[in-house]
N, C-alpha and C positions, 0 to 999 in steps of 0.2 A: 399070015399073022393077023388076028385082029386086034381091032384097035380101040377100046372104051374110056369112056370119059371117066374123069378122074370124079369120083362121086364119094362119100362119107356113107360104110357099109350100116344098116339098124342094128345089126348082129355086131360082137366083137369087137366091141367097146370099152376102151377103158376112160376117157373121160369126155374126149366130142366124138372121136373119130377117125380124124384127122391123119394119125399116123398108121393106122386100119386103111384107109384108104389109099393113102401113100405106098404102104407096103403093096397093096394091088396091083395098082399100077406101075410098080416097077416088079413084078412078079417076085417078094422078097417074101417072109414070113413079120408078122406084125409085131411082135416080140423083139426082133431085133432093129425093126424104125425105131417101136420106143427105147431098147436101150441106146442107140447112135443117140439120140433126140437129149437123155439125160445124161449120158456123158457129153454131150457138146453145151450142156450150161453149165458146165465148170469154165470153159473160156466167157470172154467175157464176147457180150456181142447181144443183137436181140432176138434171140430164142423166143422167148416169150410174146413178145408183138410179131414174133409172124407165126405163131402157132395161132394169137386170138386171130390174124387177118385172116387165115387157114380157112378157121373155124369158121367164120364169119362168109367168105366167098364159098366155099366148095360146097355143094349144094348135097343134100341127106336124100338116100335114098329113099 
Protein backbone atom coordinates (compact mmCIF):
# COMPACT_ATOMS: atom_id res chain seq x y z
CA UNK A 1 0.00 0.00 0.00
CA UNK A 2 1.27 3.25 -0.50
CA UNK A 3 1.03 6.08 1.21
CA UNK A 4 0.80 10.14 -0.24
CA UNK A 5 0.42 13.17 1.30
CA UNK A 6 -2.82 14.64 1.30
CA UNK A 7 -2.03 17.41 -1.50
CA UNK A 8 -4.64 19.90 -3.51
CA UNK A 9 -4.47 18.19 -7.33
CA UNK A 10 -3.83 21.52 -10.32
CA UNK A 11 -6.16 19.40 -12.44
CA UNK A 12 -9.89 18.70 -11.46
CA UNK A 13 -11.05 21.59 -9.93
CA UNK A 14 -13.84 22.94 -9.17
CA UNK A 15 -13.31 25.68 -6.84
CA UNK A 16 -9.68 25.25 -4.47
CA UNK A 17 -9.27 21.69 -4.66
CA UNK A 18 -9.90 20.70 -1.68
CA UNK A 19 -12.41 18.03 -2.15
CA UNK A 20 -10.29 16.70 -5.40
CA UNK A 21 -7.84 16.08 -2.97
CA UNK A 22 -9.87 14.64 -0.40
CA UNK A 23 -11.42 12.44 -2.71
CA UNK A 24 -7.69 10.99 -3.44
CA UNK A 25 -6.73 10.26 -0.43
CA UNK A 26 -9.41 8.36 0.39
CA UNK A 27 -9.35 6.65 -2.95
CA UNK A 28 -13.29 7.99 -3.57
CA UNK A 29 -14.29 9.71 -6.90
CA UNK A 30 -14.30 13.60 -6.54
CA UNK A 31 -17.86 14.24 -7.57
CA UNK A 32 -19.17 12.38 -4.80
CA UNK A 33 -16.68 14.46 -1.85
CA UNK A 34 -18.34 17.41 -3.49
CA UNK A 35 -21.88 16.08 -3.36
CA UNK A 36 -21.27 14.55 0.56
CA UNK A 37 -19.65 18.38 1.14
CA UNK A 38 -23.14 20.12 -0.24
CA UNK A 39 -25.51 17.97 1.20
CA UNK A 40 -23.73 18.21 4.71
CA UNK A 41 -24.55 22.34 4.62
CA UNK A 42 -27.91 21.71 4.83
CA UNK A 43 -27.15 20.68 8.81
CA UNK A 44 -26.12 23.29 10.38
CA UNK A 45 -22.46 23.21 11.69
CA UNK A 46 -19.19 24.90 9.99
CA UNK A 47 -18.79 23.51 6.73
CA UNK A 48 -17.71 26.53 5.48
CA UNK A 49 -14.56 27.51 7.88
CA UNK A 50 -13.19 24.28 7.54
CA UNK A 51 -13.36 24.06 3.83
CA UNK A 52 -11.53 27.89 3.86
CA UNK A 53 -8.92 26.17 6.71
CA UNK A 54 -8.67 23.19 4.04
CA UNK A 55 -8.04 25.45 1.63
CA UNK A 56 -5.75 27.56 3.32
CA UNK A 57 -3.35 24.33 5.11
CA UNK A 58 -3.27 21.65 2.29
CA UNK A 59 -0.67 22.49 0.19
CA UNK A 60 -1.41 22.71 -4.20
CA UNK A 61 0.50 20.74 -6.11
Amino acid sequence: MTTTALSRPRGNRRIAGVCAGLAEQWNMRPGKVRLLFVVSCILPGPQFIIYLALWAIIPSR
